[in-house]
N, C-alpha and C positions, 0 to 999 in steps of 0.2 A: 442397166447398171454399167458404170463406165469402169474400164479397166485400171486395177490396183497399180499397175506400174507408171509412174510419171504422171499420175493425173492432177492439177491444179487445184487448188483451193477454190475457184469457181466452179471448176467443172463438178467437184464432189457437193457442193453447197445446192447448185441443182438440180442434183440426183436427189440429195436428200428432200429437196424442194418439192419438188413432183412424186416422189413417192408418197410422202405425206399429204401431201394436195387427193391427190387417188384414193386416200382412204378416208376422205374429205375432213381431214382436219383443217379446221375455220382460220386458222392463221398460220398456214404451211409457213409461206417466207421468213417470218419474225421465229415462228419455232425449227424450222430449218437451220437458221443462221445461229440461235443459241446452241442447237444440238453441236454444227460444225466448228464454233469457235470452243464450245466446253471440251470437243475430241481433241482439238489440234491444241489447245490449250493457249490463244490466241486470242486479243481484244477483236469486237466489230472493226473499229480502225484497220488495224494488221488485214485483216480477212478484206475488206475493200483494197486500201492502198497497195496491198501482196497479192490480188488476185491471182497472178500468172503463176505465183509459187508454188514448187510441189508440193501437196500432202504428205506428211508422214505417214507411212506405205502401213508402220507397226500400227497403227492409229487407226485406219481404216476400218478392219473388222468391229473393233468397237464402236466406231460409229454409225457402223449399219445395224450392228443387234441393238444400238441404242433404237435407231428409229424406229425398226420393228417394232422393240418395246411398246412404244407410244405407237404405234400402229394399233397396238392391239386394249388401248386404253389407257396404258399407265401414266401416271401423271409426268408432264415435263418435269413440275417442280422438284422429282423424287430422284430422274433421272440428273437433274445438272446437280441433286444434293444442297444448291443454294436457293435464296431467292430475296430479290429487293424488298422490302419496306420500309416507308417513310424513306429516310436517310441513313439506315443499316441494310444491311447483309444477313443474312439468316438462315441456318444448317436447316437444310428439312430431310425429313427421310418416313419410311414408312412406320407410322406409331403417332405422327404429330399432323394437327391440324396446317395445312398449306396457308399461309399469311395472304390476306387477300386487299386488295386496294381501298373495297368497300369502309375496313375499320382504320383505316386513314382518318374518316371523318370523326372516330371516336375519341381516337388521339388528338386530332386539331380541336375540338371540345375541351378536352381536357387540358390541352395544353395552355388554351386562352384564359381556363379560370385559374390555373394555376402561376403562371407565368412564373415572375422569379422569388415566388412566396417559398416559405421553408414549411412547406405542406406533406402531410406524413401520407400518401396514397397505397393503397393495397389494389392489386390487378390479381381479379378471382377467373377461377380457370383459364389461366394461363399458357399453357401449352408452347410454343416455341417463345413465347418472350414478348412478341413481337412489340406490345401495346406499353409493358413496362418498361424493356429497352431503349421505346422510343421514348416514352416520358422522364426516366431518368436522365438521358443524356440532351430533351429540350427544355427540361427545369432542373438545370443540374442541384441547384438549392434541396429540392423536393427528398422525403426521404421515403425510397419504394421496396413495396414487398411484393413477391408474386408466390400465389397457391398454384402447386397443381399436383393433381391426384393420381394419374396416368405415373406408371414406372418406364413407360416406353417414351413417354414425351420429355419427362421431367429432365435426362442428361442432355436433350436438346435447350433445355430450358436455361441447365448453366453453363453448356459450350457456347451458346450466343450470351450470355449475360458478358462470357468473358474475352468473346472474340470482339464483342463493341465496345469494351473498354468503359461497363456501364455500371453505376453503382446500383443492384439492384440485390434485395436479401431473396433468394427462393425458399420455398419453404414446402415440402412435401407433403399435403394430405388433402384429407376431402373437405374442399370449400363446403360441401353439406351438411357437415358434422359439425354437431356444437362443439365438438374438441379445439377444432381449428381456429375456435375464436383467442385464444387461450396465447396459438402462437404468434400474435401478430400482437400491434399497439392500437388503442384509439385511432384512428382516422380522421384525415379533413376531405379525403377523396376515394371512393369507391366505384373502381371501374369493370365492367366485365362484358368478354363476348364470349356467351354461353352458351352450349349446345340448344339448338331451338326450332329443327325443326319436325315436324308433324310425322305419326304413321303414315299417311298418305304422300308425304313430300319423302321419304326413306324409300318409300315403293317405286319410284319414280324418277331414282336421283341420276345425274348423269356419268355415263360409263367411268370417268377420272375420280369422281366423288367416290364412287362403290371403294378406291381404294383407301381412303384416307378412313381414318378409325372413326365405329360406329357410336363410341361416347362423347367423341367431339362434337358429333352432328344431331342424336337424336337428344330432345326434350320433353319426351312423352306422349302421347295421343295425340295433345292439343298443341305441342309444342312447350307449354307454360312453365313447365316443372320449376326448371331455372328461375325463374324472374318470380316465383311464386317463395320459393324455398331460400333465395339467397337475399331478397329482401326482407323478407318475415326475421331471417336467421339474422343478418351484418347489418340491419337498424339499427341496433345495439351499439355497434362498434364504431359506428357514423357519426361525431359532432355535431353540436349545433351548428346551423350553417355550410353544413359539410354536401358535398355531393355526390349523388349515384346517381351512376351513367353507365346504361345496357347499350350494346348493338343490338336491333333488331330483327327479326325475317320480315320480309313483304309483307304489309295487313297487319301488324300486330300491333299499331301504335294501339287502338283501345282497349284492346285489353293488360299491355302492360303499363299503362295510364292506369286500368281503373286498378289495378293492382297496389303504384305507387300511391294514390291517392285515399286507399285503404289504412294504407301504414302511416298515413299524415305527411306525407310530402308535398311541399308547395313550390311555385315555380317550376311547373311542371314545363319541359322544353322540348320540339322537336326539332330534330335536325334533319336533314336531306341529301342526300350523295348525289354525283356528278347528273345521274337522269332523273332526277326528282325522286325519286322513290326515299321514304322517313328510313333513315337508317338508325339513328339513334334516339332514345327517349332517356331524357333525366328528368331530377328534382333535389330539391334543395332540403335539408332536412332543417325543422324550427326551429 
């Protein structure tokens, strides 16, 4: 550990580097360098072009019980409080699902069928925003609502609504209940990334996940509950021609195919994320 007084911005950036390297977190450098610019409160830019410059001395301490923190599992995303998606910014903290890259692919879905139509979409289990923030503000025509059930997630839900500057209504309850159908309108687009996965994937999860909430993650034995429960329930509330579009887990395109294809959906679609893996499945309602 390098000495608190007059130590650089380099110097404290590979302290943090190598400590985290040590306790083999997979991308020391990239989470090293977010920890040291969230402490000093500094862009990437600064932190390169300012190398030689002193740290702030007061700053310090927090940036080492930060990195312990995440030494010890906690998630970064909980630690910087932010995190990117799409082309927002997004409060996280502990109570909310972490926005992850994968449901990028569900937004670009979404965004392509909707483009600059005046298409009324509801985003079911919502949790930080991230999927209706993002479609409000790339179809700004669109008119969006987002459910969520969660009382710990849901003030995440309108501090990003309101820090992206997005027209988006929230709406507090259980996407589960028939009540909720009640508070929204008709639909041309229903989107959801819903808790999905398996007892045995919960048993298993890795050390970062264990912190994020267990209703965001689990979908029942089999995973299905969601995709089982929310299309049987918001068919209803779907248009003709209208779409629903789940995120997926690994392996699940058949059985929530054979789910949609129950409830009479056609144009059934997969899509795929960066490593091939089907990330999302829709269908077009008749």
């Amino acid at each position: 550990m390098v000495n608190g007084a007059g130590v650089t911005y380099s110097q404290v950036n590979r302290e943090i580097r190598q400590r985290l390297a040590e306790a083999g977190i997979e991308n020391a450098t990239f989470e090293a360098t977010k920890l040291t610019c969230w402490a000093a409160g500094i862009s990437k830019e600064t932190l390169l072009l300012e190398a030689d410059r002193s740290f702030p001395t007061e700053k310090l301490k927090k940036l080492r019980q930060a990195a312990e923190k995440r030494v010890s599992g906690y998630p970064l995303q909980y630690l910087l409080g932010t995190w990117d998606f799409y082309s927002g910014s997004f409060r996280v903290g502990e109570g909310v699902l972490i926005p992850r890259s994968d449901t990028e692919v569900l937004c670009e879905q979404a965004i392509r069928f909707i483009g600059q139509k005046p298409l009324t979409v509801l985003d079911l289990c919502s949790g930080s925003g991230c999927i209706a923030v993002t479609i409000a503000k790339e179809c700004p025509n669109s008119s969006v609502y987002a459910i969520e059930k969660s009382e710990a997630a849901y003030p995440y839900l309108t501090e990003n609504i309101k820090s992206n500057g997005a027209a988006v209504t929230p709406v507090l309850c259980d996407a589960l209940s028939a009540d909720s159908l009640e508070r929204v309108p008709d639909c041309d687009v229903i989107l959801s990334n819903p808790p999905y996965l398996t007892k045995a994937d919960m048993q298993s999860l890795q050390k970062e996940v264990t912190f994020e909430p267990a209703m965001a993650l689990y979908g029942d034995a089999d995973g299905l509950l969601f995709y089982r429960e929310l299309t049987s329930l918001w068919t209803a509330k779907l248009k003709s021609g209208g779409l629903l579009a789940y995120e997926i887990g690994c392996g699940q395109e058949k059985d929530v195919r054979s789910i949609l294809e129950q409830h009479g959906y056609i144009s059934i679609c997969e899509t795929h994320d960066l490593c091939g893996i089907i990330r999302t499945l829709s269908g077009i309602k008749p």
